[in-house]
Structures are given as C-alpha cells and as structure tokens.
LUMLUM-908214 format. One record per atom (N, C-alpha, C): atom name; x, y, z. Coordinates in steps of 0.1 Angstrom, whole numbers, plus 5000, padded with zeros to 4 digits. Last residue first. Example, Ala and Ser with C-alpha at 12.3 -4.5 7.8 and 13.67 -1.06 7.14 Angstrom:
BEGIN
<r site="N" px="5128" py="4978" pz="5071"/>
<r site="CA" px="5137" py="4989" pz="5071"/>
<r site="C" px="5129" py="5000" pz="5079"/>
<r site="N" px="5132" py="4943" pz="5078"/>
<r site="CA" px="5123" py="4955" pz="5078"/>
<r site="C" px="5132" py="4967" pz="5078"/>
END
This chain:
BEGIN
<r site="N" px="5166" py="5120" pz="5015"/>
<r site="CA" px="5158" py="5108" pz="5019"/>
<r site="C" px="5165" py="5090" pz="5006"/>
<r site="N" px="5174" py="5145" pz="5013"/>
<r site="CA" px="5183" py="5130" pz="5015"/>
<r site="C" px="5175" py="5120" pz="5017"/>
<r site="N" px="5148" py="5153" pz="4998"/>
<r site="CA" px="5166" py="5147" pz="4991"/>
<r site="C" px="5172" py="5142" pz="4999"/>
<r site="N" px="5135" py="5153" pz="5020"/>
<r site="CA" px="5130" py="5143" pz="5007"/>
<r site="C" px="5143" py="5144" pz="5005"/>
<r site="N" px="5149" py="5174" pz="5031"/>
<r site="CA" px="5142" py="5160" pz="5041"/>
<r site="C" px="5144" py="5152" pz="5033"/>
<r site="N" px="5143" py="5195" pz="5017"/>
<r site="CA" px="5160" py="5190" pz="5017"/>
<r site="C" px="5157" py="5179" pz="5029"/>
<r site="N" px="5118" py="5201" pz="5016"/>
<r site="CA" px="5125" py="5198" pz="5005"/>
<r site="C" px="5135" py="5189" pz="5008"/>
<r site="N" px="5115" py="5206" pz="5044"/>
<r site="CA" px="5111" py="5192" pz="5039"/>
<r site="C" px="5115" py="5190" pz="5026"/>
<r site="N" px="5126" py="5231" pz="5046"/>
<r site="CA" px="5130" py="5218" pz="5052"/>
<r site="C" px="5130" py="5206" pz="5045"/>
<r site="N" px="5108" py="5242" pz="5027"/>
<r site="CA" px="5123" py="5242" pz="5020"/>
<r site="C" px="5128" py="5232" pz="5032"/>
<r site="N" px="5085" py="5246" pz="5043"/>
<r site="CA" px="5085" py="5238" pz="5026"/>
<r site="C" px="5100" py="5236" pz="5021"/>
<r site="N" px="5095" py="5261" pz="5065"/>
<r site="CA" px="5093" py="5247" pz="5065"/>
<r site="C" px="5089" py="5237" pz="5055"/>
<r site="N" px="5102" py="5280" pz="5051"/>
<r site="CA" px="5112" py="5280" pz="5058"/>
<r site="C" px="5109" py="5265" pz="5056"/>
<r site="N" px="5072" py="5290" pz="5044"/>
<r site="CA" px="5085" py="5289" pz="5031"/>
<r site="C" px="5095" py="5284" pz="5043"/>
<r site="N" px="5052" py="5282" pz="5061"/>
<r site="CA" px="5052" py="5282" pz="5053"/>
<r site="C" px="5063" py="5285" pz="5042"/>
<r site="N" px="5066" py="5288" pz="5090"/>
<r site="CA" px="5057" py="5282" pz="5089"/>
<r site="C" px="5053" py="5278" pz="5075"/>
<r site="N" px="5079" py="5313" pz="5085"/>
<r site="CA" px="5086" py="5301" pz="5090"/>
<r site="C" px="5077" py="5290" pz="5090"/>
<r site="N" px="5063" py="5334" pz="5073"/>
<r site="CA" px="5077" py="5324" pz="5067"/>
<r site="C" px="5080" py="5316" pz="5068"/>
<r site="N" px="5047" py="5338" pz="5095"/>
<r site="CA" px="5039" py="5331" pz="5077"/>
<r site="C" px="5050" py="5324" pz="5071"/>
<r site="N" px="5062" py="5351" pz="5112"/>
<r site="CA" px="5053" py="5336" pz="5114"/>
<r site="C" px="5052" py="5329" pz="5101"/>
<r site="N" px="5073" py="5372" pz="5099"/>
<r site="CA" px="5076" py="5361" pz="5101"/>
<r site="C" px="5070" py="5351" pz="5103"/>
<r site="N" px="5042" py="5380" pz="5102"/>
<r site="CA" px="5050" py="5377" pz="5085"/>
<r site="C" px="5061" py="5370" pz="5093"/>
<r site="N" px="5019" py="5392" pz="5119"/>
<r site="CA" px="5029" py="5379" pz="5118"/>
<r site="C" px="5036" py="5377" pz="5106"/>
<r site="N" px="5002" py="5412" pz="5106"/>
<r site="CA" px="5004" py="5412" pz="5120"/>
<r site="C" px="5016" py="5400" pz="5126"/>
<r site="N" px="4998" py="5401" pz="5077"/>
<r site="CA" px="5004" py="5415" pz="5082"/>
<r site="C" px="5009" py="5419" pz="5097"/>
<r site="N" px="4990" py="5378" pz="5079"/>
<r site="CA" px="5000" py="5379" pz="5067"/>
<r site="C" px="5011" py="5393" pz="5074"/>
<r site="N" px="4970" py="5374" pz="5096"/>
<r site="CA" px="4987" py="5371" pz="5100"/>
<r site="C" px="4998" py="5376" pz="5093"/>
<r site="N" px="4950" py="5388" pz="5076"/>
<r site="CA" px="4956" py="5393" pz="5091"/>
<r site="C" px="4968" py="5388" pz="5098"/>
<r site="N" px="4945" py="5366" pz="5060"/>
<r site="CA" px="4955" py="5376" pz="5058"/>
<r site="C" px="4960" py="5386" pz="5068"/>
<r site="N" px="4954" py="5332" pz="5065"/>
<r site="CA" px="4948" py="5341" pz="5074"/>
<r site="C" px="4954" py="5349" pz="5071"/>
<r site="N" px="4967" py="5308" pz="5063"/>
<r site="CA" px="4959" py="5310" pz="5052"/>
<r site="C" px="4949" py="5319" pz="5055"/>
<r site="N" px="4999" py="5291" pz="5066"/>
<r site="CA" px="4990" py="5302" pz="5072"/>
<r site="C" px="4981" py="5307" pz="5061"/>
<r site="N" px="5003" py="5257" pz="5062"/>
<r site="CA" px="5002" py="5274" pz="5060"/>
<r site="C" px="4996" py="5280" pz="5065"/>
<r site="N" px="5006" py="5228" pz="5042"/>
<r site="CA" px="5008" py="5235" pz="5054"/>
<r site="C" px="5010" py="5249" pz="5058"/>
<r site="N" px="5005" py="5206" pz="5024"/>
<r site="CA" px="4999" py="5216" pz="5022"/>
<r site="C" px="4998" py="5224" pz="5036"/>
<r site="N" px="5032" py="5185" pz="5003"/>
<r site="CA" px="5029" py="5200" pz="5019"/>
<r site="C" px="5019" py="5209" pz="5014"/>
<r site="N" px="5032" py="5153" pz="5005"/>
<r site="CA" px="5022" py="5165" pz="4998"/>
<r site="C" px="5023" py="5176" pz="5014"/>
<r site="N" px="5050" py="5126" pz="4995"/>
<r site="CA" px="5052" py="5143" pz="5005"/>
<r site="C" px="5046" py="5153" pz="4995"/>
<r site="N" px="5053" py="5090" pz="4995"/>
<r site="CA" px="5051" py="5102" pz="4987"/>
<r site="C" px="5052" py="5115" pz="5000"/>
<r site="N" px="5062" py="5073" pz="5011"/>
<r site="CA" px="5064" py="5074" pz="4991"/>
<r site="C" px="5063" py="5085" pz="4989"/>
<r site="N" px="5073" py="5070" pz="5042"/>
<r site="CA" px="5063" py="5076" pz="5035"/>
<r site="C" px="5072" py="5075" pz="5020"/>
<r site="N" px="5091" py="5072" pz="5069"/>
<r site="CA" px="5077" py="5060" pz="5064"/>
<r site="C" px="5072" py="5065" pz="5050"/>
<r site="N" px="5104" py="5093" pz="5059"/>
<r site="CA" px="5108" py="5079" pz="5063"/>
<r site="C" px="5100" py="5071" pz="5057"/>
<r site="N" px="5088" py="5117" pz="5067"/>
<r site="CA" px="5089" py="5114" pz="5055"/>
<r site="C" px="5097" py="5101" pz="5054"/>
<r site="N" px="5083" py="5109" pz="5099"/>
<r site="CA" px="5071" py="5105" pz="5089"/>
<r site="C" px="5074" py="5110" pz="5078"/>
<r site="N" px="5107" py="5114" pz="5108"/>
<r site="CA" px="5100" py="5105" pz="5111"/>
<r site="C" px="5089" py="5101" pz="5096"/>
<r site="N" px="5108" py="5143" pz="5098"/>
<r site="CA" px="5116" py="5136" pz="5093"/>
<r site="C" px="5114" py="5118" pz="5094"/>
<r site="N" px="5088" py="5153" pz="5119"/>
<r site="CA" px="5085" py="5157" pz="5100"/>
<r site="C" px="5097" py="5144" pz="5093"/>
<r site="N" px="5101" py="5145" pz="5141"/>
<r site="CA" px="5089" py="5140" pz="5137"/>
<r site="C" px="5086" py="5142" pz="5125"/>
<r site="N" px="5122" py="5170" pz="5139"/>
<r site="CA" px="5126" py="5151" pz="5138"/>
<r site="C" px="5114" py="5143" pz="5136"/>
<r site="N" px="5112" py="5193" pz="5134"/>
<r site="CA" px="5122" py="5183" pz="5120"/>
<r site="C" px="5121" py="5169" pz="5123"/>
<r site="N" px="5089" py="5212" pz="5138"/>
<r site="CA" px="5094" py="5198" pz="5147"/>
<r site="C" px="5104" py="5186" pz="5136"/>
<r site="N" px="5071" py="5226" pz="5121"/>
<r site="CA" px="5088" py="5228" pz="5129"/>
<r site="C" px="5093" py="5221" pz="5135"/>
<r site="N" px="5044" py="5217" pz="5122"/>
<r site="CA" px="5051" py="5215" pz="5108"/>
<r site="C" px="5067" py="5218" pz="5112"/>
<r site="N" px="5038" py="5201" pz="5148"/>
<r site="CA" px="5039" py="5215" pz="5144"/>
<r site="C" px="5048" py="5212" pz="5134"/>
<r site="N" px="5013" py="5172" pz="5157"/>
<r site="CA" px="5023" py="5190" pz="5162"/>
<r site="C" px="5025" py="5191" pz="5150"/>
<r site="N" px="4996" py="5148" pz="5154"/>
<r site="CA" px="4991" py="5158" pz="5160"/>
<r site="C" px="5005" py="5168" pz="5170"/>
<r site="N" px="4990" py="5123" pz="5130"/>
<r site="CA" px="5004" py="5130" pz="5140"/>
<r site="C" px="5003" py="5147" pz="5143"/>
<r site="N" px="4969" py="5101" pz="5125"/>
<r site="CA" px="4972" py="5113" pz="5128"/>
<r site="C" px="4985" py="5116" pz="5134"/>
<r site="N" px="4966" py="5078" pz="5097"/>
<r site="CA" px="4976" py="5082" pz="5112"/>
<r site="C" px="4978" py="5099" pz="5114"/>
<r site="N" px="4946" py="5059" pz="5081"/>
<r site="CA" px="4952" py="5072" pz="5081"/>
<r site="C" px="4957" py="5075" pz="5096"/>
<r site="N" px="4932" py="5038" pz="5075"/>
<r site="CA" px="4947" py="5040" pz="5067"/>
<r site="C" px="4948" py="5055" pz="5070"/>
<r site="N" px="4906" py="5038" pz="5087"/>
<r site="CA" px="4920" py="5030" pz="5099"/>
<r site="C" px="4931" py="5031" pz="5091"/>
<r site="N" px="4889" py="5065" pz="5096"/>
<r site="CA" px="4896" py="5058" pz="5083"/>
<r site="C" px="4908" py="5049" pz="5094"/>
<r site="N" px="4884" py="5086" pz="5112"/>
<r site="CA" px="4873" py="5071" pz="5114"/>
<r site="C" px="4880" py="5066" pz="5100"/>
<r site="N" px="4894" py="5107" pz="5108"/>
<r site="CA" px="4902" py="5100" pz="5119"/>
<r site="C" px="4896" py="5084" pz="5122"/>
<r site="N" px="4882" py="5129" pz="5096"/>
<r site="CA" px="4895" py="5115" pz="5090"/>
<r site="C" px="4903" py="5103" pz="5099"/>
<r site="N" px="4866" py="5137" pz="5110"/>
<r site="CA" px="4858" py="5124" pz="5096"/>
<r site="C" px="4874" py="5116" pz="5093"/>
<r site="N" px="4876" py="5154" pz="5119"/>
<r site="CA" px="4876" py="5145" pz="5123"/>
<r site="C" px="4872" py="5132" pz="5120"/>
<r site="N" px="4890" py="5186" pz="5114"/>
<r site="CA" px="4882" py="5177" pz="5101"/>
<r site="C" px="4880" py="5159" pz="5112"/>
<r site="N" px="4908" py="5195" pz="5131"/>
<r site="CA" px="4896" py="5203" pz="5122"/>
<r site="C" px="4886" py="5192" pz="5117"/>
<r site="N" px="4927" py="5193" pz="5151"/>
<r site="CA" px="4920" py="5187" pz="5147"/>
<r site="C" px="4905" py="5188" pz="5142"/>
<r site="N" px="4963" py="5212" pz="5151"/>
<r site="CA" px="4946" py="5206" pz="5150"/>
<r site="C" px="4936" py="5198" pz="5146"/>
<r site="N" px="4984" py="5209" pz="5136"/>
<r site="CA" px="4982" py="5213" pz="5152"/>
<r site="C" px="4972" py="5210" pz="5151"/>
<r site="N" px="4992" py="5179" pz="5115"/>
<r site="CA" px="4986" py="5195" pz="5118"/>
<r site="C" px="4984" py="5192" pz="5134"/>
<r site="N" px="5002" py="5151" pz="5094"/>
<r site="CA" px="5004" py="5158" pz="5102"/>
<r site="C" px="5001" py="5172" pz="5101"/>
<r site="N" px="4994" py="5123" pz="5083"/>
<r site="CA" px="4988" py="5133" pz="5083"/>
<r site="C" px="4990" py="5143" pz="5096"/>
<r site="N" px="4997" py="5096" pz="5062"/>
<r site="CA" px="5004" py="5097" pz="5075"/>
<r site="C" px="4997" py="5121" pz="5075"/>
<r site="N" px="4978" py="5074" pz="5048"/>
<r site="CA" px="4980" py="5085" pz="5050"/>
<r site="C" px="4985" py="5093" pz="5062"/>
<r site="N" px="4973" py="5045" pz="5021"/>
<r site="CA" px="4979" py="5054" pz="5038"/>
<r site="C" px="4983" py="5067" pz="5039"/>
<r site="N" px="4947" py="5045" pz="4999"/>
<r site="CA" px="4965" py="5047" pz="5002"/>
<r site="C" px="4960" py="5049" pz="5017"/>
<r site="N" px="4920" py="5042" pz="4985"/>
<r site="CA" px="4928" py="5028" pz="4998"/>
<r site="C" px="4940" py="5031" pz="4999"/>
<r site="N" px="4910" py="5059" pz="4980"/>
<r site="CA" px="4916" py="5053" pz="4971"/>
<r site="C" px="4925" py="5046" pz="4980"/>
<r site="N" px="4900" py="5075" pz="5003"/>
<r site="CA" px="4892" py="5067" pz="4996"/>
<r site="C" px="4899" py="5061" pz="4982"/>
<r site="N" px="4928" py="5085" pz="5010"/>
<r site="CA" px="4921" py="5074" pz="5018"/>
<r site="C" px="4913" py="5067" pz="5006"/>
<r site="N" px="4929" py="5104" pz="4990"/>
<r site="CA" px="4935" py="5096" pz="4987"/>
<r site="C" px="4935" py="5086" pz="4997"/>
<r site="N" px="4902" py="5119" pz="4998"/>
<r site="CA" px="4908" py="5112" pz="4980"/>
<r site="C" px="4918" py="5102" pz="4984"/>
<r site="N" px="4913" py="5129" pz="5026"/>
<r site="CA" px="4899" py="5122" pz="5022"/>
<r site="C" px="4902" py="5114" pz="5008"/>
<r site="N" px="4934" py="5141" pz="5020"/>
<r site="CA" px="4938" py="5132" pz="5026"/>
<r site="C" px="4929" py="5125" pz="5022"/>
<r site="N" px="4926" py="5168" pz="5004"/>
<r site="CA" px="4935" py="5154" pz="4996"/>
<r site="C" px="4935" py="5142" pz="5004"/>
<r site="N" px="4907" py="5177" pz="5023"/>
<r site="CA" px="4899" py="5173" pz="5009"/>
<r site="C" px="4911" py="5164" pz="5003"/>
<r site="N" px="4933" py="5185" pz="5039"/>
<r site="CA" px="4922" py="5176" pz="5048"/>
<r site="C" px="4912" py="5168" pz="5031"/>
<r site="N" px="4942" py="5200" pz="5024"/>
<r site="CA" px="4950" py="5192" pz="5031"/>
<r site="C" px="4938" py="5185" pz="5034"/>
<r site="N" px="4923" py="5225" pz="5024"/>
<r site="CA" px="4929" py="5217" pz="5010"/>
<r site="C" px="4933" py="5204" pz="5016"/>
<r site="N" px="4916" py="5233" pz="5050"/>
<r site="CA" px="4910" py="5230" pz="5040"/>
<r site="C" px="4912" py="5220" pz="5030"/>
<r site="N" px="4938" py="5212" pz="5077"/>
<r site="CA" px="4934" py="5222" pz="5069"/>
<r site="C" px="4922" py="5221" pz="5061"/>
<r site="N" px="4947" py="5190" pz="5080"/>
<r site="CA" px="4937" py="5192" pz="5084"/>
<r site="C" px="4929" py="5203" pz="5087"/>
<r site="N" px="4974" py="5186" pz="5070"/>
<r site="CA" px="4961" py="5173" pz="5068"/>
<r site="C" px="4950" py="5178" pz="5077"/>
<r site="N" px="4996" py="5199" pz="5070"/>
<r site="CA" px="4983" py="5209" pz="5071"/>
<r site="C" px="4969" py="5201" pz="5065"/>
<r site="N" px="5008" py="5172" pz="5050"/>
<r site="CA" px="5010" py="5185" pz="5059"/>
<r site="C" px="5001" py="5192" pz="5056"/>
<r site="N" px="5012" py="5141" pz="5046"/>
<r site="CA" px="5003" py="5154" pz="5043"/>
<r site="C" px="5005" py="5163" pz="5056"/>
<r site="N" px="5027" py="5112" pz="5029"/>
<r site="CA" px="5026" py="5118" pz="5042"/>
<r site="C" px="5021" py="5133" pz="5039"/>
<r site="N" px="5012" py="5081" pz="5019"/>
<r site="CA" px="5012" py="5096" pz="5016"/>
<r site="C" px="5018" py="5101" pz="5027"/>
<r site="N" px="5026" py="5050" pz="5010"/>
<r site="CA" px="5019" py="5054" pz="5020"/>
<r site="C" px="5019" py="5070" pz="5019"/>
<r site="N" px="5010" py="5020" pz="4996"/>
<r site="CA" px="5011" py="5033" pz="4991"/>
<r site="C" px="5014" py="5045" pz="5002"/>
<r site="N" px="5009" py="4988" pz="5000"/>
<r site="CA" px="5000" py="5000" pz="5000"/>
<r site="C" px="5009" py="5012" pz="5000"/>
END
C-alpha cells in the first residue's frame, strides 16, 4: 500500500486530499496542530500526527515512512499575513524548504 505523508492534513485543502487519497485505499500519514476535520480519523489507513510543521525530527520520522510528500501547510489568514510575516515564513517557506531538503536526502 502506498503510504502519503500530508501536511496541514487538516486544513482545508489538506484535509479534501487526505479524504481522496484514503478513499483510494493509500495510507496516510497526516500531520497538523489541529484537529479540524475529524471524519479522517474514522479511516483506519490514516495516522494522525498531531504537532507543528517545525518539529524536523517528527517531520523527518514521517517522511521515512512515506512514498510520497504532499505539503499543504500554511497560514491561510490575511491578518497574519500582516500582523505575523515572520510567522507566515517560517511556517510556510522555511518549512517547505526543510522538507525539500528531508526528501533529498531521503
């Protein structure tokens, strides 16, 4: 079986790919601070990993296990954009460019 690992799995976007690609019988390793979407958690191919897209050694854990690496992980709130931009960075381009360089040495 196939296993996905999904960032911000429980976000909007994130949460609509994990659903597709459960319902197409893959594994889905699915890591977010929250738990928005709870419909995914009644699927027994999907593993929640509930922290923070900044946690390398757990991000690095779960691109291990995993075929594939879909990041959909972000801040998607324009009021952060402006009141937190750091935040937006490091959460969103700091931590897309980790997991880049995760997958290559992978």
């Amino acid at each position: 079986m196939q296993t996905y690992f999904v960032t911000g799995a429980m976000g909007f976007i994130g949460s609509h790919w994990c659903e597709h690609l459960l319902r197409q019988g893959k594994k889905v390793i699915g890591l977010d601070i929250r738990k928005m979407y709870p419909r995914l958690l009644e699927y027994e191919n999907f593993i929640f990993v509930h922290d923070t897209i900044n946690n390398t050694k757990v991000v690095e854990r779960c691109i291990d296990a995993s075929d594939c690496v879909c990041h959909f992980c972000g801040i998607a709130t324009p009021k952060t954009y402006v009141t937190s931009p750091a935040k937006v960075i490091d959460v969103t381009a700091k931590a897309g460019l980790e997991i880049i360089n995760l997958c290559r040495l992978k």
